[in-house]
N, C-alpha and C positions, 0 to 999 in steps of 0.2 A: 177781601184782603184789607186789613188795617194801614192806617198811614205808618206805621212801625214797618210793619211787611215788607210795602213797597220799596223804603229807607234801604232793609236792610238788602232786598232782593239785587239791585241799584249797585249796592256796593260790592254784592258778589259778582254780578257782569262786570262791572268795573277793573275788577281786580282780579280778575280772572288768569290771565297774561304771566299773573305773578305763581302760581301756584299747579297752575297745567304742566307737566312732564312736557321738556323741552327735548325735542326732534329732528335729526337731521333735515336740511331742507329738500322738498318731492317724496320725504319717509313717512307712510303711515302709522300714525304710532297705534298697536295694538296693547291695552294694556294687560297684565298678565292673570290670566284668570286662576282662579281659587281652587286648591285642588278638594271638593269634595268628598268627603267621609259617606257611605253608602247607610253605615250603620249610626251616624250624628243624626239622621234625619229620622222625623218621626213622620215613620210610612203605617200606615193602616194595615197593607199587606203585603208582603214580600215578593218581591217585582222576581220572577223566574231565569231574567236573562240574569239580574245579579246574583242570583244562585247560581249559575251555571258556570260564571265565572270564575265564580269564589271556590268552587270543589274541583276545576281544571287540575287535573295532575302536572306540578312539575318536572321539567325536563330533566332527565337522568343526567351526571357528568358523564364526561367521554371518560370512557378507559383509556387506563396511561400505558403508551408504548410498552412492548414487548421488546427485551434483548432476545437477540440472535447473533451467530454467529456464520459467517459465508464460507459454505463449502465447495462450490462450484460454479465458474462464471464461464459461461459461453456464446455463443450469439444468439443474442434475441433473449436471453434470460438467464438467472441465476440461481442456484439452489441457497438458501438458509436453513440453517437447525436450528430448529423453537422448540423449547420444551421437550427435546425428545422425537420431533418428527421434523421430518425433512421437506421443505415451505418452496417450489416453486415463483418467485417473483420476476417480475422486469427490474432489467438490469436499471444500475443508477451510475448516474456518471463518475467517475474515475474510483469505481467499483474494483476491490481486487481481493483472492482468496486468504483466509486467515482476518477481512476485515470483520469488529464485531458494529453490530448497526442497532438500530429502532426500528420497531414494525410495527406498525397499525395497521392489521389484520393479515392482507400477502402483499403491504407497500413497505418501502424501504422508506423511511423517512431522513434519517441522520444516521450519517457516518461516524462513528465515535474516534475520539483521538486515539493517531496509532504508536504504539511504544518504537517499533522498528517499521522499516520501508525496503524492501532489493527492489530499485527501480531502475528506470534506463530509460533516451530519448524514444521516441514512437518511431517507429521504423519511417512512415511516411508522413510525417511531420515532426520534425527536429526541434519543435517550440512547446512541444506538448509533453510531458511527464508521463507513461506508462507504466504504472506500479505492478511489477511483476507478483509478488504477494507481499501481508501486512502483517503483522503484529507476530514475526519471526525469531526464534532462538540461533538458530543454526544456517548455512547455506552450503551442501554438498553439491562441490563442482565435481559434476561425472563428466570424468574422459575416459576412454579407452587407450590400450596400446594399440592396436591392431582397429581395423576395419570401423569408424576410421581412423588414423592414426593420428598420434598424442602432438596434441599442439597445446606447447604451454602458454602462447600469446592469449590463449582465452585465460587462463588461468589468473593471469598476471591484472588484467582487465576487471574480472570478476572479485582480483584481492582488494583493486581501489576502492571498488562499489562495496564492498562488504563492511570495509573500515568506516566508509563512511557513514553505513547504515546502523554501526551500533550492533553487529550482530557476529556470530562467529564461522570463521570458516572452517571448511571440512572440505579434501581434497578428495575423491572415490577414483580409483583407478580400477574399470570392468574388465571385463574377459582375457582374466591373468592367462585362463586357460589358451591364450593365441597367444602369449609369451613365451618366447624359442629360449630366452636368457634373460637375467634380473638387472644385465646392465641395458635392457632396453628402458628401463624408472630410474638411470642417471640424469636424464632432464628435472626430474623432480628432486635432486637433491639441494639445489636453493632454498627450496621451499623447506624441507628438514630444519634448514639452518635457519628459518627463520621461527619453530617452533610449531608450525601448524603440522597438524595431525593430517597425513597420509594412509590411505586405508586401501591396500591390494583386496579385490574379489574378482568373483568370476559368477557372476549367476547363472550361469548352465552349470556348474557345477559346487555352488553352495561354499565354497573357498570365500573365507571373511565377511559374510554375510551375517554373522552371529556376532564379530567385533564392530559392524557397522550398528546392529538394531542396539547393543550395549551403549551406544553412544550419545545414541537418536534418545534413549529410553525416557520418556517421562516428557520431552520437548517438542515445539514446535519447530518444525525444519521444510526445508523447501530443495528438490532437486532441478539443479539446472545444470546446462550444458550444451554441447551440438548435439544435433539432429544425429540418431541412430545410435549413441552413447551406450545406450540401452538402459534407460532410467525408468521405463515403462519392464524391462526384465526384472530390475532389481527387487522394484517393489514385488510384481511376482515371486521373486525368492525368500523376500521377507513377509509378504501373507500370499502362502501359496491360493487363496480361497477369493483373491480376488479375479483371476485370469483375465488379464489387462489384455487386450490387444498387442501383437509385437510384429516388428517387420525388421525384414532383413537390410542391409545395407545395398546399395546401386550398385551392379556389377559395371555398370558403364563409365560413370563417374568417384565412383569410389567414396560417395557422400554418404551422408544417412537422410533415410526418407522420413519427412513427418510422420506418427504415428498417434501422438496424441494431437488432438485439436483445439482443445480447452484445459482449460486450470481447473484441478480435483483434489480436495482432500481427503483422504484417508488415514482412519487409526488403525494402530498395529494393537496386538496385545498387552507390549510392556507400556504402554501407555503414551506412544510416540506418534505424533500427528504428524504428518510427512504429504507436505504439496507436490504434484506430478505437474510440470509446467512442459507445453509443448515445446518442442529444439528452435536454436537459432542457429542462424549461420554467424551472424554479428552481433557484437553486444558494445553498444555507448553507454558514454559516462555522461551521465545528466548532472548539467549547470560546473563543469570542471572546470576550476581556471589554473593557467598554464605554471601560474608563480605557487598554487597550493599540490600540484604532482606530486614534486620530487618529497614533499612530505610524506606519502605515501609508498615511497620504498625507504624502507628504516636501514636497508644494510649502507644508505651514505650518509645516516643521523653520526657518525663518527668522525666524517673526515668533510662535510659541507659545512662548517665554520671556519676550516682550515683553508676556504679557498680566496684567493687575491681581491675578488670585486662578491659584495654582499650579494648582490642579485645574480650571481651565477648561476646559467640556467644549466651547467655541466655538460654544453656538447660543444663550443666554437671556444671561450672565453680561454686566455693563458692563464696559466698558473692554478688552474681548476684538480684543487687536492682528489675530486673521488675520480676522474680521468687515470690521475694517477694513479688512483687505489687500484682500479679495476687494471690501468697496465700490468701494476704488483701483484696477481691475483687476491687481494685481499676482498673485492667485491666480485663475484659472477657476473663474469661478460654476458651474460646470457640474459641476466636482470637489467642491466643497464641497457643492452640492446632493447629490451622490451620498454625498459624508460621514454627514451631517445625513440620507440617508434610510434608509442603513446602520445608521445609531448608534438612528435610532425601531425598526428592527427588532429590535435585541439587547436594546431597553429593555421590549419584546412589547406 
């Protein structure tokens, strides 16, 4: 090494300090190594493993979710229509018939947004949301006259949730044929007056069964009601081809016994998609607050500006104008009384 070498070697130790990649202190600095090009190098002969490499097939994309739509939710699983065939899956959480979802292959992935909701608290837990069905046109409250006998407190219950779901009601009155006289559907003339369509049948005997499916025709609907209504008959009378299970009513207690156990949907002909929902005894009003009710009965949208204190809640306060109304007959005692027994319930 020349006396120039050493000079220069000297000055590179030297000043070394100055030019080294400066590193955390206890950090080993690795510097970043070079990513090499297989085909820059001039090889002699072609190394095998980088062949093997180089021809690896790439990974195919996943296929993109499948729609579906759910036709049947019951315990332990639920049926989906894909394509034409009807898909066995495990249920998905707060899963309800009429939802349309995502599949990847028999998984439910994504619940899509629903246009309508008929929901209600969970029978055993009051915190939880139970979506009775989804993406609804219609909701046919089936009552009966007879066996068992016509309670319009469901009715009235069932108006709130409907309004508030965005969807439209429809009242079924079944087995006209146990009607001894027509002034036994006097309870239902409120409801006349408020516009909504009242529909007399009988499905033992086919009486309004052909103005019901007219109605339904071309829509998505959902039958609810109490236990034994005979909402499991009806659809029998409007596809006789499906022969649904049916039971008769309790000679002991005079109730109706469950007959369905799961939510099903079924198409008719005219192209009417109609959910079969198991009976309740009870039906809540999810997330109701007490000062947005009385919005909900429109026959006191007339005369509750007219009353003395803004926050009238129409059952204790003086000078309360729809009190008066209903004195006057100009509102149905019958609807207010339903008001006033809705509004003790949400007060608990």
């Amino acid at each position: 090494m020349t006396r120039e070498d050493r000079k220069l070697l000297k000055h590179f130790q030297e000043h070394e300090r100055y030019w080294k990649p400066k590193t955390p202190k206890g950090v080993r600095y690795n510097p970043p190594r070079r990513r090499i090009d297989a085909h820059s190098l001039d090889w002699e002969e072609e190394d095998p493993e980088i062949r093997a490499v180089e021809k690896r097939p790439r990974r195919k994309p996943e296929p993109p979710s499948t729609p579906g739509l759910v036709i049947g939710v019951g315990p332990g699983a639920c049926t989906v229509l894909c394509r034409g065939e009807q898909l066995t899956c495990r249920p998905f959480p707060g899963l309800a018939v009429g939802d349309r979802v995502l599949l990847d292959r028999r998984k439910i992935e994504q619940i899509l947004p629903r246009s309508t909701t008929l929901s209600r608290p969970d029978p055993h837990n009051p915190r939880v949301e139970r979506v009775i069905a989804a993406n609804i046109d219609v909701v046919v409250i089936v009552v009966s006259v007879r066996a068992p006998e016509l309670r319009p407190g469901l009715i009235d219950r069932y108006l709130v949730a409907i309004e508030r779901s965005g969807t439209e009601p429809v009242v079924c009155v079944n087995k006209m044929d146990l009607a001894e006289s027509e002034s036994e559907l006097a309870p239902l003339d409120p409801y006349h007056s408020l516009g909504i369509v009242v529909v007399p049948v009988s499905a033992a005997t086919g009486e309004g069964i052909g103005e019901l499916l007219e109605i339904l025709a071309g829509r998505m609907a959902v039958l609810a009601g109490h236990s034994g209504v005979g909402k499991s008959s009806l659809l029998n009378a409007m596809c006789p081809e499906l022969s649904l299970e049916t039971r008769s009513v309790s000679e002991v207690h005079g109730k109706g016994r469950h007959t369905t156990t799961s939510s099903q949907l079924y198409e008719m002909s005219n192209g009417a998609r109609i959910i079969d929902t198991p009976g309740i005894r009870e039906f809540g009003l999810w997330q109701l607050g007490r000062e947005e009710l009385h919005g909900h009965f429109h026959e006191f949208d007339a005369w509750g500006g007219e009353c003395r204190f803004a926050d009238c809640t129409h059952t204790h306060e003086p000078g309360c104008a729809v009190k008066q109304a209903v004195e006057a007959g100009q509102i149905p005692r019958a609807r207010y009384e339903a008001y006033c027994r809705i509004l003790g319930s949400l007060l608990g």
